[in-house]
DRENKOL-672341 format. One record per atom (N, C-alpha, C): residue in three letters; x, z, y. Coordinates in steps of 0.2 Angstrom, whole numbers, plus 5000, padded with zeros to 4 digits. Each point is the difference from the previous one (the first is absolute). Layout:
<sites>
ALAXZY/...
</sites>
This chain:
<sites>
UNK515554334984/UNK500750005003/UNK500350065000/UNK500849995000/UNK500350074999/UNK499950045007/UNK500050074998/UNK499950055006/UNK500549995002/UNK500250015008/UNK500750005002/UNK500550064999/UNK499750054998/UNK500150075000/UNK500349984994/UNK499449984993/UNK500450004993/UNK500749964998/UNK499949965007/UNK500249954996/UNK500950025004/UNK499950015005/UNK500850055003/UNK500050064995/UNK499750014996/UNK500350064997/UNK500249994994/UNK499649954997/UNK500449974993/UNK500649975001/UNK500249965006/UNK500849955003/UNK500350074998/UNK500050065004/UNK500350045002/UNK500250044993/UNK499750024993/UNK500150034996/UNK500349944997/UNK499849934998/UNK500449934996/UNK500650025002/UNK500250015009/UNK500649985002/UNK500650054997/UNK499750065002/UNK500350075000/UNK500149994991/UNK499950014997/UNK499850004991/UNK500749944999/UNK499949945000/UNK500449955001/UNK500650005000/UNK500250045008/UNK500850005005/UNK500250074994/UNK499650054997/UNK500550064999/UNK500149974992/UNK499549944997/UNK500149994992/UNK500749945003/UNK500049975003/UNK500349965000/UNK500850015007/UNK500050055000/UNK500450035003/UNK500949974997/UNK499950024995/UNK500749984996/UNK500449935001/UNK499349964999/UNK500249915000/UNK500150005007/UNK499550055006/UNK500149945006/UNK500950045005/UNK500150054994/UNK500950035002/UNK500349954997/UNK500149974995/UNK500349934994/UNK500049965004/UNK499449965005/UNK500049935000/UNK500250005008/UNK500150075004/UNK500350025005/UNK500749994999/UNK500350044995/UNK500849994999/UNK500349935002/UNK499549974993/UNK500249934998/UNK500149965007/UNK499150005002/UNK500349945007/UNK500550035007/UNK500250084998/UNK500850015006/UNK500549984996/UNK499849984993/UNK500749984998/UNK500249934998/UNK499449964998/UNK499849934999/UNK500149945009/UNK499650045003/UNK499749975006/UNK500350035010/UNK500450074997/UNK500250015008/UNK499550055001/UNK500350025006/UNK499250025004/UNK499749975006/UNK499450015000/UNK499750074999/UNK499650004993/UNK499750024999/UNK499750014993/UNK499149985001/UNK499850035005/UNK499249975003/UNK499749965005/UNK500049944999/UNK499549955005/UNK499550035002/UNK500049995007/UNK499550035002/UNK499849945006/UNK499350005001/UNK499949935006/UNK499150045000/UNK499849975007/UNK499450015003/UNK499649964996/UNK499550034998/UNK499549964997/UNK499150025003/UNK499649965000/UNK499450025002/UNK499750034994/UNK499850055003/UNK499450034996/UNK499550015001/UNK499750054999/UNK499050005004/UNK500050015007/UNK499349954998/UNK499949965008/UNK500549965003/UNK500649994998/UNK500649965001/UNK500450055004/UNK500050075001/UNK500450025000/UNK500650034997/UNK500749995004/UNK500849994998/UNK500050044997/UNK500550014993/UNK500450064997/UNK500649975000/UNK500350064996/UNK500849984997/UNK500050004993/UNK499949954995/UNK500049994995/UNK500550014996/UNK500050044994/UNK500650024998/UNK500249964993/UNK500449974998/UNK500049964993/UNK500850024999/UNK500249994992/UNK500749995000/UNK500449935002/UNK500550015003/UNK500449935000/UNK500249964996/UNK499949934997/UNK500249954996/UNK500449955003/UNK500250005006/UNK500249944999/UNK500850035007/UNK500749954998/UNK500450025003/UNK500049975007/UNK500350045005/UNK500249985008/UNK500449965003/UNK500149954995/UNK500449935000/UNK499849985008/UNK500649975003/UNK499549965009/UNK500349934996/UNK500049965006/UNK500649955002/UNK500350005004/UNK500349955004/UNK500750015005/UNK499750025008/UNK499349995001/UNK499850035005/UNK499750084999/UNK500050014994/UNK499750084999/UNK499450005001/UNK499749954996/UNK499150004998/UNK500149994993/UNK499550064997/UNK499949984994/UNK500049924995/UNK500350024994/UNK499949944997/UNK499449994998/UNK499549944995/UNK499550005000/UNK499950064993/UNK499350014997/UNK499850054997/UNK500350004992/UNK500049904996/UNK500350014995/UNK500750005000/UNK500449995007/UNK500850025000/UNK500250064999/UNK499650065002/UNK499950085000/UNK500050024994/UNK499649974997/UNK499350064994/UNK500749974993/UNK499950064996/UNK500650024996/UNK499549994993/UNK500750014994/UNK499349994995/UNK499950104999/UNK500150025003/UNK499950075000/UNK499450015004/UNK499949955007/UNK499550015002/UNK499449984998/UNK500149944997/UNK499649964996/UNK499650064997/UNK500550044994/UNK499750024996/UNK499350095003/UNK500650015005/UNK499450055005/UNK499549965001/UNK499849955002/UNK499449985002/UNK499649984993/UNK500350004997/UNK499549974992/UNK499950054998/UNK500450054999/UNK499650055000/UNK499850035004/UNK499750005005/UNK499850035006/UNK500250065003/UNK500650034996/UNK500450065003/UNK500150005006/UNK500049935002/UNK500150035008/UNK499650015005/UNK499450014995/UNK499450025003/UNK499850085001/UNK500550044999/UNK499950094996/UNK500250025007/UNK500349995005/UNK500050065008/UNK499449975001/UNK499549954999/UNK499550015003/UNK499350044999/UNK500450034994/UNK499550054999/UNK500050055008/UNK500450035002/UNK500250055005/UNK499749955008/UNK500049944999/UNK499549995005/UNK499050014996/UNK499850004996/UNK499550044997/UNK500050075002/UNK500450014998/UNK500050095003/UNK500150015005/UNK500149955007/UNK500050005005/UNK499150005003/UNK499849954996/UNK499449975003/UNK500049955001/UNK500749965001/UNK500049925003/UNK499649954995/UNK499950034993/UNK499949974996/UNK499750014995/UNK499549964993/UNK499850044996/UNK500249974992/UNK500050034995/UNK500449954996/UNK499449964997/UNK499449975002/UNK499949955000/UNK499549965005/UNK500249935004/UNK499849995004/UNK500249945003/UNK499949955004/UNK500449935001/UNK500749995002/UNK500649994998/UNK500849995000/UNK500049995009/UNK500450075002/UNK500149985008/UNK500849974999/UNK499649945007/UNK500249945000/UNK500449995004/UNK500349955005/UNK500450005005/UNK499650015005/UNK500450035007/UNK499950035005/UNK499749925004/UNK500349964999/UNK500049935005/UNK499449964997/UNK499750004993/UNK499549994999/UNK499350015004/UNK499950075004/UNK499550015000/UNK499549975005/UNK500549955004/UNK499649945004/UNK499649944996/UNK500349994995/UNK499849944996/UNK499550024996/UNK499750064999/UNK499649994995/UNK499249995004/UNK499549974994/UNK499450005005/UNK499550065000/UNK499450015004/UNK499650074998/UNK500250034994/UNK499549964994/UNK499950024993/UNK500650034998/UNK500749955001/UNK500550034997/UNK500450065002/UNK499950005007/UNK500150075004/UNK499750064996/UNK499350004997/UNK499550055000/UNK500750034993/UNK500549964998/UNK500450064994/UNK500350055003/UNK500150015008/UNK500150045001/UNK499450075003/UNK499549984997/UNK499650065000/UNK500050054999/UNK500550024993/UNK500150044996/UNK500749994999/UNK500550084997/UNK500650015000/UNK500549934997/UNK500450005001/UNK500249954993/UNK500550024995/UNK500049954995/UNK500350054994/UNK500749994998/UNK500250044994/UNK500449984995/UNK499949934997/UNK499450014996/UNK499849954996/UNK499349985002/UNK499649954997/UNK499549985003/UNK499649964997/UNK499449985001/UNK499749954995/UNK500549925000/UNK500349995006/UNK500249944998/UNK500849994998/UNK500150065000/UNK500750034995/UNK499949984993/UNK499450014999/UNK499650014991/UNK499849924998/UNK499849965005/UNK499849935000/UNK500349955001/UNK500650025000/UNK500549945001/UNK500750005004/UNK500050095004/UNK500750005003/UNK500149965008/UNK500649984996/UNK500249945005/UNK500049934998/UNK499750004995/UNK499949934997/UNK499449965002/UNK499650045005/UNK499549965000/UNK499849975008/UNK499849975005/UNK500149995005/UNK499650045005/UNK500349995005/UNK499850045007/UNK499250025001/UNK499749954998/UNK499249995000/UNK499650054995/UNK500349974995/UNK499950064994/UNK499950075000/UNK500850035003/UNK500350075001/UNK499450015006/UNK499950005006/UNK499750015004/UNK499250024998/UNK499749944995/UNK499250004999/UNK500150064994/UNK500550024996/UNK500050064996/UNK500350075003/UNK500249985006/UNK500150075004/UNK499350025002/UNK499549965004/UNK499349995002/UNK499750054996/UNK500049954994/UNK499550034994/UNK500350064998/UNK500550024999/UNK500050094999/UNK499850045005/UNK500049995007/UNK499950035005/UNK499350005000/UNK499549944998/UNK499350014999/UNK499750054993/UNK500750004997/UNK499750014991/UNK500450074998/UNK500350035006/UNK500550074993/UNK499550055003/UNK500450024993/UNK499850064995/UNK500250044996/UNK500050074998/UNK500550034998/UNK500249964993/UNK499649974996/UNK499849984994/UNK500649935002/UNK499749965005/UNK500549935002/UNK500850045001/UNK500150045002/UNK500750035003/UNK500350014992/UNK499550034997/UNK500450024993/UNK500249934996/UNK499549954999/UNK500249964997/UNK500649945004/UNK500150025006/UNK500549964999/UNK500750035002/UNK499950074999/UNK500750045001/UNK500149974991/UNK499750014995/UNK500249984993/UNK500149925000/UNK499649965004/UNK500149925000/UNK500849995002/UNK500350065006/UNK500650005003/UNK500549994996/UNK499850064995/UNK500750024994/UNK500049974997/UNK499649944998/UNK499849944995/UNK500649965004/UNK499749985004/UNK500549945005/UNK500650025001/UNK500450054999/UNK500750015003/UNK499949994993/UNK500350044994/UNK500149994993/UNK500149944997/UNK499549955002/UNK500049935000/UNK500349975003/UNK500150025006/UNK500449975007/UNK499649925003/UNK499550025001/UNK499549915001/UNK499950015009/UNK500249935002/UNK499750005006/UNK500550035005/UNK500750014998/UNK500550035004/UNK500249975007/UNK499849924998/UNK500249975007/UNK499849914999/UNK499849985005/UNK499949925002/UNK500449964998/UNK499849934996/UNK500549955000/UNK500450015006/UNK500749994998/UNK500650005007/UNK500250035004/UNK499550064999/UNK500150055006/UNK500350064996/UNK500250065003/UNK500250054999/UNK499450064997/UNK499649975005/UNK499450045000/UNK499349954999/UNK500049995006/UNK499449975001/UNK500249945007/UNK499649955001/UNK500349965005/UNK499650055008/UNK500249995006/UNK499850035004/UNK499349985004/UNK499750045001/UNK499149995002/UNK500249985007/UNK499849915000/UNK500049995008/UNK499549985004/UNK499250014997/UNK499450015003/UNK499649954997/UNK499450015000/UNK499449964997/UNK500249925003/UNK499749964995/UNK500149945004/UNK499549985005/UNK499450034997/UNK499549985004/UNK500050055008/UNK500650045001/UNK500050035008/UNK500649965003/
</sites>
């Protein structure tokens, strides 16, 4: 298993390496959405991390602040632009969360932190993906995304948590680059993303 020590120091040098090469696009795709989508420029939402403790997760914004006539958002594919579209397929609006990595909230690879409101629903086994930090990308980012079902994502969150390794980390930061390039697994029949996790059926 990865040393905790190595494996923080590696996040912290990918992350750091990353944010100064890739510094120019994330001024670019910053411009584009104050001038495509309004402000503010960064979503930010609590998300669970190790041990299930809160952070502020940092992503770029894709999608617009559209309400209705009560001033509640509209649903998610009334919002989402083909601008945002295209940030998620390529996962550019994945790049401020490098700087949660350099915080520590995070490591660039480890199970997708999830919704805040989830974290009653899950059972032991599934709980245990927050053992360890969670990522950027992930073994079940590599294995299907968002294409594949709740069950799935979960038992392949498990199995990294039992199974990484500097060696696993590497292979699927490269499996990553494959899957944005190719754009596979972007999101669930009908949904925007993925349909939302409403607990085992058998609890």
């Amino acid at each position: 298993m990865w040393n905790y020590s190595m494996k923080r120091l590696f996040d912290f040098i990918v992350a750091l390496c990353a944010l100064i090469t890739l510094l120019p696009v994330i001024i670019v795709v910053a411009a584009l959405i104050r001038f495509k989508l309004g402000s503010s420029i960064l979503f930010i939402q609590n998300r669970p991390g190790l041990n299930g403790d809160i952070f502020k997760m940092m992503k770029f914004r894709t999608m617009l602040d559209a309400k209705d006539k009560q001033g509640n958002l509209l649903p998610d594919e009334q919002r989402m632009t083909k601008f945002g579209s295209f940030l998620r397929s390529t996962s550019l609006d994945e790049l401020p969360g490098l700087f949660n990595v350099l915080k520590g909230d995070m490591s660039i690879v480890g199970p997708r932190p999830l919704l805040v409101q989830y974290l009653p629903l899950y059972s032991p086994e599934q709980s245990r993906r927050h053992n360890i930090r969670p990522g950027i990308t992930g073994w079940a980012q590599v294995n299907g995304r968002n294409a594949i079902s709740w069950d799935q994502k979960f038992k392949l969150d498990v199995w990294y948590v039992d199974n990484q390794s500097f060696f696993l980390d590497f292979k699927i930061i490269l499996l990553t680059v494959k899957k944005v390039l190719v754009r596979e697994g972007i999101s669930a029949d009908g949904y925007v993303t993925i349909e939302p996790f409403k607990g085992n059926k058998s609890s």
